[in-house]
DSSP file (Angstrom, degrees, kcal/mol; ACC not computed):
  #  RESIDUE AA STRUCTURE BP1 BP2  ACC     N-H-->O    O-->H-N    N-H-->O    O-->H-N    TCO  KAPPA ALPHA  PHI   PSI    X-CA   Y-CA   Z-CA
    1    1 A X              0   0    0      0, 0.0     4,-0.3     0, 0.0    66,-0.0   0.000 360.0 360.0 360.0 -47.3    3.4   -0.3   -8.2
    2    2 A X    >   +     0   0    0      2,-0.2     3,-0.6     1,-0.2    63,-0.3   0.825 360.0  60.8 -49.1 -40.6    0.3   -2.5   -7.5
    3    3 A X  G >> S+     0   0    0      1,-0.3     3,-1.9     2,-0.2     4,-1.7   0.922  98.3  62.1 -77.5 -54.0   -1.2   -1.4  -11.0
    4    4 A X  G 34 S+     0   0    0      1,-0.3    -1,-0.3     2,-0.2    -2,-0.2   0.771  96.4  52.5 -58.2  -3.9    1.9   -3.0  -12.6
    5    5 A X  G <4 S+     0   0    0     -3,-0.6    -1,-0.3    -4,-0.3     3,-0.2   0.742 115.3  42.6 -86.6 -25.7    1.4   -6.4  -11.5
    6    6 A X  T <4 S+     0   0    0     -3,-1.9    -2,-0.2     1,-0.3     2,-0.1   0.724 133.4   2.4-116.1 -13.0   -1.8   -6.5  -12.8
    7    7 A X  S >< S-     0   0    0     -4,-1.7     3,-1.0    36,-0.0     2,-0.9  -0.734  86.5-144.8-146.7 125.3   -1.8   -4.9  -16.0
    8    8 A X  T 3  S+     0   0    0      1,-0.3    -4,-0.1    -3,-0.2    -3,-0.0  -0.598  73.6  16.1-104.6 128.6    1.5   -3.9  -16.8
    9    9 A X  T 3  S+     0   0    0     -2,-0.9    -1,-0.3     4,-0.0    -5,-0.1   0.409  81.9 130.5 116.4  30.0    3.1   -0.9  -18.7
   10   10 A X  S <  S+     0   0    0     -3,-1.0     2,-0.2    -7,-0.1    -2,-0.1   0.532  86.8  15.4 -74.7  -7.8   -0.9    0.7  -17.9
   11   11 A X  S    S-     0   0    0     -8,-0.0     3,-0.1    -7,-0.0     0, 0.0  -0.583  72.1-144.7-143.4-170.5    1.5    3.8  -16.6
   12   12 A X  S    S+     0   0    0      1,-0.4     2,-0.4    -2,-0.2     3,-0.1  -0.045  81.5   6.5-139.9  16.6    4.9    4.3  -17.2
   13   13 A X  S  > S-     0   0    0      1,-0.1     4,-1.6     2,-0.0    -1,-0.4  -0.986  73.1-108.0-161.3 165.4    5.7    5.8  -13.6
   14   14 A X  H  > S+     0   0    0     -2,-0.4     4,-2.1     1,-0.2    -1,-0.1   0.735 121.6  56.2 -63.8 -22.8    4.0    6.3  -10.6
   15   15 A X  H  > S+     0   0    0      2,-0.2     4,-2.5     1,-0.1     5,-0.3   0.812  99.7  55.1 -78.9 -18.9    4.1   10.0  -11.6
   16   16 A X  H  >>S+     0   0    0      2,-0.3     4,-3.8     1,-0.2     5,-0.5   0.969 111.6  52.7 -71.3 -67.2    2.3    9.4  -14.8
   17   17 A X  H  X5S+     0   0    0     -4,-1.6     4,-1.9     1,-0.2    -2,-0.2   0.914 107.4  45.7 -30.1 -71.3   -0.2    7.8  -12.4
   18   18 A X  H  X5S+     0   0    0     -4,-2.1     4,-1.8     1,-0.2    -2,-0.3   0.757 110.5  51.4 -62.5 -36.4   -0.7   10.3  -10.2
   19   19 A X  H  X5S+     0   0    0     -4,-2.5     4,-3.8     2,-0.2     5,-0.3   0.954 110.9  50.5 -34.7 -71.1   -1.0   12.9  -12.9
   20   20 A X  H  <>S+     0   0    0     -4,-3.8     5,-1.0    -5,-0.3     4,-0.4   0.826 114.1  44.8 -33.5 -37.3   -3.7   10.8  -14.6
   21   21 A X  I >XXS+     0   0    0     -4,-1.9     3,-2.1    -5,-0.5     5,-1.7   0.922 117.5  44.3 -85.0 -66.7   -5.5   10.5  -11.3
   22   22 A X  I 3X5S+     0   0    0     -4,-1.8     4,-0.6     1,-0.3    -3,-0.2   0.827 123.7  34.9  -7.8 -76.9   -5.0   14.8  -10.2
   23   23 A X  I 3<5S+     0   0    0     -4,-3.8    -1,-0.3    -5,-0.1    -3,-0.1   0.429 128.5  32.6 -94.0   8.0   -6.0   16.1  -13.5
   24   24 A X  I <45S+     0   0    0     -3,-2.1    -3,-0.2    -4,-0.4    -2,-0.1   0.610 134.9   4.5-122.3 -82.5   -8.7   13.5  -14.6
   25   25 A X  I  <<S-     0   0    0     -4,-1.1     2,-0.2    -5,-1.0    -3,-0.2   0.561 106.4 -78.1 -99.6  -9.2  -10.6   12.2  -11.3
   26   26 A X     << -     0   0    0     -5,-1.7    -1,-0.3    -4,-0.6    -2,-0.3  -0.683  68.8 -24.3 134.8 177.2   -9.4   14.2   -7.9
   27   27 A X    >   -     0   0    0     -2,-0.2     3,-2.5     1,-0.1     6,-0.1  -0.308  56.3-120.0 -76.9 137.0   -6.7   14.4   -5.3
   28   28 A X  T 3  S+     0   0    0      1,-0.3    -1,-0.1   -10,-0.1    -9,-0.0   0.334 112.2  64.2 -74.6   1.7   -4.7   11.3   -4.8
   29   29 A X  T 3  S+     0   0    0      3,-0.0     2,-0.5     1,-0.0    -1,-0.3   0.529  85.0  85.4-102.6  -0.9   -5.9   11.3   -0.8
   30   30 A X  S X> S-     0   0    0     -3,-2.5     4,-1.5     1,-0.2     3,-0.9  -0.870  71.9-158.0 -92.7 121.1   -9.9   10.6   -2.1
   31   31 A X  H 3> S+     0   0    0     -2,-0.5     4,-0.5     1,-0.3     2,-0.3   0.737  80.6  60.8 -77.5 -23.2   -9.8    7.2   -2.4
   32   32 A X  H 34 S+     0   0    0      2,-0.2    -1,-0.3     1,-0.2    -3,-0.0  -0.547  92.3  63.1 -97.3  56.1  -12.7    7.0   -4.8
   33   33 A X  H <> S+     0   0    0     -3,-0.9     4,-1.3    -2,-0.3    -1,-0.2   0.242 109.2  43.4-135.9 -61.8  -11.1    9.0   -7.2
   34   34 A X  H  X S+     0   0    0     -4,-1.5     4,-1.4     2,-0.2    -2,-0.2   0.793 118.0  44.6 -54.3 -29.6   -8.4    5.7   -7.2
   35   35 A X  H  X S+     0   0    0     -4,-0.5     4,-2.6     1,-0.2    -1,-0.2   0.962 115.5  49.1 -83.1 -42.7  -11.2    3.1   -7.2
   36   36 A X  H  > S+     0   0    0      2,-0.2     4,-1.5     3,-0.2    -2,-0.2   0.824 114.7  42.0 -75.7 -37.5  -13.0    5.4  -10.0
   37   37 A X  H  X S+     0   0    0     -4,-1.3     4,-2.0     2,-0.2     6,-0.3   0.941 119.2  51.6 -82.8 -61.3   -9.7    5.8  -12.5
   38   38 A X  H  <>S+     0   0    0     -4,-1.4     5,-2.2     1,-0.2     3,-0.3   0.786 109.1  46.2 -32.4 -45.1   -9.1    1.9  -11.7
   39   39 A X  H ><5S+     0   0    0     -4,-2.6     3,-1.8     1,-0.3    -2,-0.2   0.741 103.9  57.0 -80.1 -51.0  -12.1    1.1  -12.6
   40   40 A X  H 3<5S+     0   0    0     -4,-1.5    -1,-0.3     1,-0.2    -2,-0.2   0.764 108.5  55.7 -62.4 -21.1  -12.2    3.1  -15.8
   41   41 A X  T 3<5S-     0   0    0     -4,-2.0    -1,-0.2    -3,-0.3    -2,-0.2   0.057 125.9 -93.1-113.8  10.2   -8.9    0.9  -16.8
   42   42 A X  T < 5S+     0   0    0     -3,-1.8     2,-0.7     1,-0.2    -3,-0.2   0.418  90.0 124.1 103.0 -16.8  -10.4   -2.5  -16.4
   43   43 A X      < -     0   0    0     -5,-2.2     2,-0.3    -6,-0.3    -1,-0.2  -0.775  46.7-157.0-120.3 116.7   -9.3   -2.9  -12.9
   44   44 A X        +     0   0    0     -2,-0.7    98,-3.4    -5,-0.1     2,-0.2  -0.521  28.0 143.3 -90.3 141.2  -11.5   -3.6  -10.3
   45   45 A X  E     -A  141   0A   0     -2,-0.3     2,-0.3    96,-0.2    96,-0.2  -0.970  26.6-158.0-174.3 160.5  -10.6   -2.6   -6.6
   46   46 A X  E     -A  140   0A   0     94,-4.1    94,-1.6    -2,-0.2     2,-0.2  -0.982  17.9-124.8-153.4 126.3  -12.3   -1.4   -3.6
   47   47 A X        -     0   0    0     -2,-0.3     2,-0.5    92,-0.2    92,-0.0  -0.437  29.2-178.6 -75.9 142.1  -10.8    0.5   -0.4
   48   48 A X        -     0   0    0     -2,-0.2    90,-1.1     1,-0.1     3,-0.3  -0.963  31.5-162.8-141.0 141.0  -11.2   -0.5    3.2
   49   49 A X  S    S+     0   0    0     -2,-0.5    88,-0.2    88,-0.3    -1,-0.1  -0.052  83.2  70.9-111.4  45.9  -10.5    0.3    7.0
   50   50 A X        +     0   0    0     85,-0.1    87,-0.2    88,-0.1    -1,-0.2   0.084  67.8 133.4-133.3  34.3  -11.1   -2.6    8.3
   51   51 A X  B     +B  136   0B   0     85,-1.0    85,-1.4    -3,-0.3    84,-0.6   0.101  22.0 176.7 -37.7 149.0   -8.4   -4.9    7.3
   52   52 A X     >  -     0   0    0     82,-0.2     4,-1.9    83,-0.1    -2,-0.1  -0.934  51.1 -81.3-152.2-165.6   -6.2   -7.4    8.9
   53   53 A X  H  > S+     0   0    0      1,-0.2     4,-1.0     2,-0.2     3,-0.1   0.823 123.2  61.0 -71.0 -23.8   -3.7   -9.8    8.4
   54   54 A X  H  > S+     0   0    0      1,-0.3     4,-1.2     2,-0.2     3,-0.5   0.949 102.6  52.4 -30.7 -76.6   -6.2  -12.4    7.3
   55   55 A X  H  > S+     0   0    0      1,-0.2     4,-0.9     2,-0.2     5,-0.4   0.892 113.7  49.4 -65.8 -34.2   -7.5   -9.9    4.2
   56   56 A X  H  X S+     0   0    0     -4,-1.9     4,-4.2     1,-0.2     5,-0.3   0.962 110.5  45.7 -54.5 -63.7   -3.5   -9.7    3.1
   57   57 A X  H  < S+     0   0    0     -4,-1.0     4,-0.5    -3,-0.5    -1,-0.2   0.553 111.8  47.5 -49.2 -44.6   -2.9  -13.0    3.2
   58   58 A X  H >< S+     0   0    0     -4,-1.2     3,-3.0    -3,-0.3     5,-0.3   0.960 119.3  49.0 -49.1 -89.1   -6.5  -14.3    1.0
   59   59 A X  H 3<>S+     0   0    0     -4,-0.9     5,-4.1     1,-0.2    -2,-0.2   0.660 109.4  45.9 -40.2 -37.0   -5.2  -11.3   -1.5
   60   60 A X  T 3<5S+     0   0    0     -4,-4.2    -1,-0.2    -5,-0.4    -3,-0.2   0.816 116.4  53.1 -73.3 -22.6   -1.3  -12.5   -1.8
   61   61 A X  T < 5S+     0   0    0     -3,-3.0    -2,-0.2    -4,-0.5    -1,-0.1   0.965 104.5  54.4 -41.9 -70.1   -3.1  -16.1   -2.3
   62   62 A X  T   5S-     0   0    0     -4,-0.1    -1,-0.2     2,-0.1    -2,-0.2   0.257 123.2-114.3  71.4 -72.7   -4.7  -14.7   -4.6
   63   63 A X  T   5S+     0   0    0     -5,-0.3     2,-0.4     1,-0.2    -3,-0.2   0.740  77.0 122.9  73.4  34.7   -1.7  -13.5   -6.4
   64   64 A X      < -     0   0    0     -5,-4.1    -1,-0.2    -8,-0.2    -3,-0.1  -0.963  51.6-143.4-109.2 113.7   -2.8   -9.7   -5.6
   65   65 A X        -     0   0    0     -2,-0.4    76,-0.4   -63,-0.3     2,-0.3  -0.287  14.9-134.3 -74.1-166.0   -1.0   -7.4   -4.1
   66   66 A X  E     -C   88   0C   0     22,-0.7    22,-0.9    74,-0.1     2,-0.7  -0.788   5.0-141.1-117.4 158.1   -2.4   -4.7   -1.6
   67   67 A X  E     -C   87   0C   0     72,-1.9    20,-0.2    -2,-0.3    72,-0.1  -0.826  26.6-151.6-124.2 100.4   -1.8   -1.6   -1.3
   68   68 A X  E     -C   86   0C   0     18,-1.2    18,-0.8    -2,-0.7     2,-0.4  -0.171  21.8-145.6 -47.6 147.9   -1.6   -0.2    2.6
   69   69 A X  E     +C   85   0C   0     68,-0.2    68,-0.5    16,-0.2     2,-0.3  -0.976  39.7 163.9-128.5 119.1   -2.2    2.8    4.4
   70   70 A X  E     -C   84   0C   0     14,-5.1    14,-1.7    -2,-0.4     2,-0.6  -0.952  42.2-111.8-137.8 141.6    0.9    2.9    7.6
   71   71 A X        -     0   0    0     56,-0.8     2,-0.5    -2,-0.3    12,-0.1  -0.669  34.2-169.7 -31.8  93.6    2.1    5.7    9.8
   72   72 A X        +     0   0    0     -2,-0.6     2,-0.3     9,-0.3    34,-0.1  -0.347  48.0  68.6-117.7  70.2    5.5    6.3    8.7
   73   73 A X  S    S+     0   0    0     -2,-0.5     7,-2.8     7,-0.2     2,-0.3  -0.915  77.4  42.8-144.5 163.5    7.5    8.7   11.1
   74   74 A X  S    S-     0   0    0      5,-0.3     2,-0.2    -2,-0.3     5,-0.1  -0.851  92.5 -68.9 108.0-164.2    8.6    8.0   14.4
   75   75 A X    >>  -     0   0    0     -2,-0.3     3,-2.0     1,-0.0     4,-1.6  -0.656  55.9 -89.4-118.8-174.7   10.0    5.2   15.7
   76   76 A X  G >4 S+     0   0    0      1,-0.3     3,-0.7    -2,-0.2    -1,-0.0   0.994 128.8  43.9 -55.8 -57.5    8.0    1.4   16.3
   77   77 A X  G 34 S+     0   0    0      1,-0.2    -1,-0.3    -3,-0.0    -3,-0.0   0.476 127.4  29.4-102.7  46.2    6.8    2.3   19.5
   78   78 A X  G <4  +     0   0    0     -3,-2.0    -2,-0.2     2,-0.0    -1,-0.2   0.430  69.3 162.2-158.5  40.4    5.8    5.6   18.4
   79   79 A X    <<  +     0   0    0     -4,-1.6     2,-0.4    -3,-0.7    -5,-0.3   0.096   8.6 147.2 -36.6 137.9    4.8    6.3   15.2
   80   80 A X        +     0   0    0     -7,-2.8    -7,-0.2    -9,-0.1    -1,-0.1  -0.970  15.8  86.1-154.1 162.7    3.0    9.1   14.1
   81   81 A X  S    S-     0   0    0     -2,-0.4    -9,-0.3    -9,-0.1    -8,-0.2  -0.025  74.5 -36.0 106.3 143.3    2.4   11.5   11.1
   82   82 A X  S    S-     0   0    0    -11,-0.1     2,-0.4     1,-0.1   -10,-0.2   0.758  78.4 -76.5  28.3 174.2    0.3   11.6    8.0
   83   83 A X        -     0   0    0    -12,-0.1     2,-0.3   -11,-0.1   -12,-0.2  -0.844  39.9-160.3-114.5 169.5   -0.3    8.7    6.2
   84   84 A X  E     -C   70   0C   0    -14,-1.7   -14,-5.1    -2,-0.4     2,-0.3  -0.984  10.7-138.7-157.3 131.2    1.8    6.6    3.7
   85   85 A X  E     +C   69   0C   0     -2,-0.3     2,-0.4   -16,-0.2    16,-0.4  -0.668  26.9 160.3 -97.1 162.9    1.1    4.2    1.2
   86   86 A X  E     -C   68   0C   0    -18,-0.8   -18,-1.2    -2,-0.3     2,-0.5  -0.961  33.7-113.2-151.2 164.0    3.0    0.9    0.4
   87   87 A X  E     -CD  67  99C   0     12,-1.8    12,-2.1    -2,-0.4     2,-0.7  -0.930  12.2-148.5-106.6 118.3    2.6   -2.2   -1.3
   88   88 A X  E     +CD  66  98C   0    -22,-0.9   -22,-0.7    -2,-0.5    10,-0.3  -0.765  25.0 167.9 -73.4  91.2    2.4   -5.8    0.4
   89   89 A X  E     -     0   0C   0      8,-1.3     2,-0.3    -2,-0.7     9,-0.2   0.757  56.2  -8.0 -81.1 -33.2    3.9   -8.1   -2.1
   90   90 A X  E     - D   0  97C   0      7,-1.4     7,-2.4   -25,-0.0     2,-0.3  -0.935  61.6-106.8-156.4-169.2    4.4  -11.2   -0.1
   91   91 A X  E     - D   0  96C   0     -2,-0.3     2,-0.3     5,-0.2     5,-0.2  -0.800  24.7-162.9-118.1 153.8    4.3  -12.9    3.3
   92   92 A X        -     0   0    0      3,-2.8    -2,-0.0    -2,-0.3    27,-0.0  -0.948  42.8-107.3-139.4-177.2    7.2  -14.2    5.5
   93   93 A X  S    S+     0   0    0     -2,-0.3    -1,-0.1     1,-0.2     3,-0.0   0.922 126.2  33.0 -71.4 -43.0    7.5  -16.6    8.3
   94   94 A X  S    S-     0   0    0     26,-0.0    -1,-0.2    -3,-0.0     2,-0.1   0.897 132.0 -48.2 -84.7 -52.5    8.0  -13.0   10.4
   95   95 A X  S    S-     0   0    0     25,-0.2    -3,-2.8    26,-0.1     2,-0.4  -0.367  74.6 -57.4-155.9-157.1    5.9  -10.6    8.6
   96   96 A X  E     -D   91   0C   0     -5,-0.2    23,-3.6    -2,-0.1     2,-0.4  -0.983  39.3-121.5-133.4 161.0    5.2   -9.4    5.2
   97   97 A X  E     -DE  90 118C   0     -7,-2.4    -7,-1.4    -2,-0.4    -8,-1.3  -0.747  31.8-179.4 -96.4 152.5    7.4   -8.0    2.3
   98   98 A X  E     -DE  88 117C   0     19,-1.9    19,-2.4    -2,-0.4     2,-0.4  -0.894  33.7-140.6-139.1 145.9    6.8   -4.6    0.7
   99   99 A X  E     -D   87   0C   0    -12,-2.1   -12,-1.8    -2,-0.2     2,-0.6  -0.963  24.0-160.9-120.0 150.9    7.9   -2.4   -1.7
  100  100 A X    >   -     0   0    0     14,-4.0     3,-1.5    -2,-0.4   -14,-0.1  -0.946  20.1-139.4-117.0 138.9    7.6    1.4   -0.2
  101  101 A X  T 3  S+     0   0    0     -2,-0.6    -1,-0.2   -16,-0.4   -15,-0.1   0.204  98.8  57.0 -75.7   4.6    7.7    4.1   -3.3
  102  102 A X  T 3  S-     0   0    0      1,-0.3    -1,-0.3    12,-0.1     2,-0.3   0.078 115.8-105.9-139.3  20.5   10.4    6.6   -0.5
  103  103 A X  S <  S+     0   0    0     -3,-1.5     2,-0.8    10,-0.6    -3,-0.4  -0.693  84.3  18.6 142.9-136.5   12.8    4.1    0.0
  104  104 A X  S > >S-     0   0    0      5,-0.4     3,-1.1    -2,-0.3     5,-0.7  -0.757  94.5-109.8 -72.7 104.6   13.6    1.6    3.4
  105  105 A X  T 3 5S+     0   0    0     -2,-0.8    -1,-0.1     1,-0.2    -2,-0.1   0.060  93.3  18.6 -49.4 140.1   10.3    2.0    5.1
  106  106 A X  T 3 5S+     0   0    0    -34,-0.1    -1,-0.2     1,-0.1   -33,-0.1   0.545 129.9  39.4  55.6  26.1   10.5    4.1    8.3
  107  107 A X  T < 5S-     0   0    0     -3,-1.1    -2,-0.2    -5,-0.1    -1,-0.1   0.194  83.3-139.6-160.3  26.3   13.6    5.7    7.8
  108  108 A X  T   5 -     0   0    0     -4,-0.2     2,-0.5     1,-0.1    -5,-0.1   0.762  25.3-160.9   7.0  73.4   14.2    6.9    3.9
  109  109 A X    > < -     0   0    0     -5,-0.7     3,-1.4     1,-0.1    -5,-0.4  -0.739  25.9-108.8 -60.4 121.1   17.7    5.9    4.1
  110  110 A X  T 3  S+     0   0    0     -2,-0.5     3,-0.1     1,-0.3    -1,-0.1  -0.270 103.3  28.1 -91.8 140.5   19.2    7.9    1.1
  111  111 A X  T 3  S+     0   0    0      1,-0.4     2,-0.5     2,-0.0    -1,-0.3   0.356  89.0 128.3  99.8 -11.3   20.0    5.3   -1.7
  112  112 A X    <   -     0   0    0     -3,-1.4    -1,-0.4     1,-0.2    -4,-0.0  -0.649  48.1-160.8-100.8 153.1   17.6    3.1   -0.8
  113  113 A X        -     0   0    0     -2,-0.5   -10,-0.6     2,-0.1    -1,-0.2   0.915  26.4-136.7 -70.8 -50.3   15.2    1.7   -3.4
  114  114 A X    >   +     0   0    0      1,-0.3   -14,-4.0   -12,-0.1     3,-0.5   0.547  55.7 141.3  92.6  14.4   12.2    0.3   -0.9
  115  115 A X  T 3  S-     0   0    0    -16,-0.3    -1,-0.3     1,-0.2   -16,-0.2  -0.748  70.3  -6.5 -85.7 125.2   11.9   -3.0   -3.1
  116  116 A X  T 3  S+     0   0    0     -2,-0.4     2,-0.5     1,-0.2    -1,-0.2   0.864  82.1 170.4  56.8  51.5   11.4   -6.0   -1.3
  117  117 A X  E <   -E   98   0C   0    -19,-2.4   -19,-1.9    -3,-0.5     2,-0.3  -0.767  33.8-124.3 -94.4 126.8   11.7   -4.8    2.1
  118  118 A X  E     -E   97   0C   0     -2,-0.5   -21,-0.2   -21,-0.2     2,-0.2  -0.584  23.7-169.5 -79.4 118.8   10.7   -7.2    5.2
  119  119 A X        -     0   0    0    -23,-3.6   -23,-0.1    -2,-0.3   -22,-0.1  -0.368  15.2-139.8-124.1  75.3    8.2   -5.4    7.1
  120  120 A X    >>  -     0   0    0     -2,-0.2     3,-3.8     1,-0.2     2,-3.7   0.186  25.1-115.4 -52.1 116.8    7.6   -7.6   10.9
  121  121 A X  T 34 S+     0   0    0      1,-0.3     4,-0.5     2,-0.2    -1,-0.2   0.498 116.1  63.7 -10.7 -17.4    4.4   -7.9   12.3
  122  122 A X  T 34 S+     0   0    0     -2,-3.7     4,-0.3     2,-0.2    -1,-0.3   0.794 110.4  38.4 -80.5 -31.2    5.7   -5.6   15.4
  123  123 A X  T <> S+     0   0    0     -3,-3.8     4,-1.7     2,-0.2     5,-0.3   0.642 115.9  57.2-100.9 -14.5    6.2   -2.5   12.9
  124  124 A X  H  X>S+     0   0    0     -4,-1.0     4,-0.8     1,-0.2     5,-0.5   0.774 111.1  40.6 -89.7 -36.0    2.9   -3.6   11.1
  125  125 A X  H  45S+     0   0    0     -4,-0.5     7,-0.2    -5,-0.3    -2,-0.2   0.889 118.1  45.9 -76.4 -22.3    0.9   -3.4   14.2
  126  126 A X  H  45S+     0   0    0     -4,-0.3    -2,-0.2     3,-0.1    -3,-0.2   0.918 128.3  27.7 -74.6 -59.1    2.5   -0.3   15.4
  127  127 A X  H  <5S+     0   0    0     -4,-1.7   -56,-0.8     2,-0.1    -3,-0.2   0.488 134.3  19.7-122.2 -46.3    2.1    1.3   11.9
  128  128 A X  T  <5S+     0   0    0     -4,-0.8     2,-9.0    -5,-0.3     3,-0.3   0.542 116.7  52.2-105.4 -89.8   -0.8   -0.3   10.3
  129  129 A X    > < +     0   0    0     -5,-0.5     3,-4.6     1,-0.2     7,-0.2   0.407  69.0 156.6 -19.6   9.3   -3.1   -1.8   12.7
  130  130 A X  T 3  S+     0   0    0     -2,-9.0    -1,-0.2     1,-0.3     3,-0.1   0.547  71.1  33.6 -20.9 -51.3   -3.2    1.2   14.7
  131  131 A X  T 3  S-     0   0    0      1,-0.5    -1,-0.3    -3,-0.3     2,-0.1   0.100 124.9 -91.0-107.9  16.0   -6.4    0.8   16.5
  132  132 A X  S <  S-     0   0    0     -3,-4.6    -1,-0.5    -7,-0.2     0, 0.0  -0.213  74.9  -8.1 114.8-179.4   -6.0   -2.9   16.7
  133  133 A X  S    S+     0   0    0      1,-0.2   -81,-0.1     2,-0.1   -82,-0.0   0.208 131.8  17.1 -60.7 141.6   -6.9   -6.2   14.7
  134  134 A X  S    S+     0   0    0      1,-0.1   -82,-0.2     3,-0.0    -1,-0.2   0.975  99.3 101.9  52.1  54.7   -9.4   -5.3   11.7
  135  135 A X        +     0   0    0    -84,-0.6    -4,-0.2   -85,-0.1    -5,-0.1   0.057  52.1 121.1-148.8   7.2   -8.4   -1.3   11.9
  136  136 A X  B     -B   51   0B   0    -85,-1.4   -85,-1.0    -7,-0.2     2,-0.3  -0.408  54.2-138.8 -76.9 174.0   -6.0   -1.5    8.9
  137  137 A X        +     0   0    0    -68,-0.5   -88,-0.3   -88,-0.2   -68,-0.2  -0.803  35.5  91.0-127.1  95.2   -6.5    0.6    5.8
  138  138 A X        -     0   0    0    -90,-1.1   -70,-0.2    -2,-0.3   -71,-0.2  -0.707  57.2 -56.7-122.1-129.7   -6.2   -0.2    2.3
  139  139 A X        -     0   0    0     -2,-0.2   -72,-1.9   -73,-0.2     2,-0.3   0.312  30.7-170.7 -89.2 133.4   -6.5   -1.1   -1.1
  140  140 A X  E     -A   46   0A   0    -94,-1.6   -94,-4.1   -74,-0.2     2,-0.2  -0.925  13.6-148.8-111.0 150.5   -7.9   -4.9   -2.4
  141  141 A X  E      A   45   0A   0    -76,-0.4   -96,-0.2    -2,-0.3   -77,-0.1  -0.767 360.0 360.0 -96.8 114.5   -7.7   -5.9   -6.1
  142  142 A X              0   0    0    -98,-3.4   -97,-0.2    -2,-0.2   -99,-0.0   0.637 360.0 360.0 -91.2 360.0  -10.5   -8.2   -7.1
């Protein structure tokens, strides 16, 4: 989803992606296996866990999105499970917008797409920020 903003039709699915990344450079949870395939494809990016809203905000400036790493099961105040990626496409007076690739983030409502979904600084602190300010996790697009 990220990849398509910046060079677009470089996939033609997210599965296509993920294939490319599996059977070429490693399992889609090593993150420098994604930096490494990007990289081969022109597109420079670099993972972190130390994030805040500050680094979103530069990168949507910018005109990049991000790519996040959030708890997504539970409820806000008690998320837990795995990790889950999404994309931060823009900011709003609340929060930021997102699109999440398993539908309406933090509750896969069946039917839902997960484009352009408002995601408020309460459920982003809960969800991303986990261990507090500069404890988020991933991807900037230089």
């Amino acid at each position: 989803m990220a990849v398509e903003g910046i060079k677009p039709g470089l996939w033609r699915s997210d599965c296509d992606y993920i294939d490319e990344l599996y059977n070429h450079y490693g399992d889609t949870t090593n993150h420098s296996a994604h930096t490494n395939m990007l990289w081969n494809k022109g597109i420079k990016s670099s993972f972190h866990y130390d994030l805040d809203y500050e680094n979103l905000s530069a990168s949507l400036k910018r005109g990049k999105a991000i790519v996040v790493g959030v708890l997504h099961k539970g409820t806000i105040f008690n998320p837990y499970g795995g990790g889950h990626m999404i994309v931060i496409i823009g900011e709003y007076e609340g929060g930021y917008i997102a699109h999440d690739p398993w539908g309406y983030p933090f509750s896969y409502r069946p039917g839902s797409s997960g484009a352009s979904v408002l995601l408020p600084y309460e459920s982003l602190d809960a969800r991303w920020l986990v261990e507090g300010k500069k404890s988020g996790w991933g991807r900037i697009f230089h």
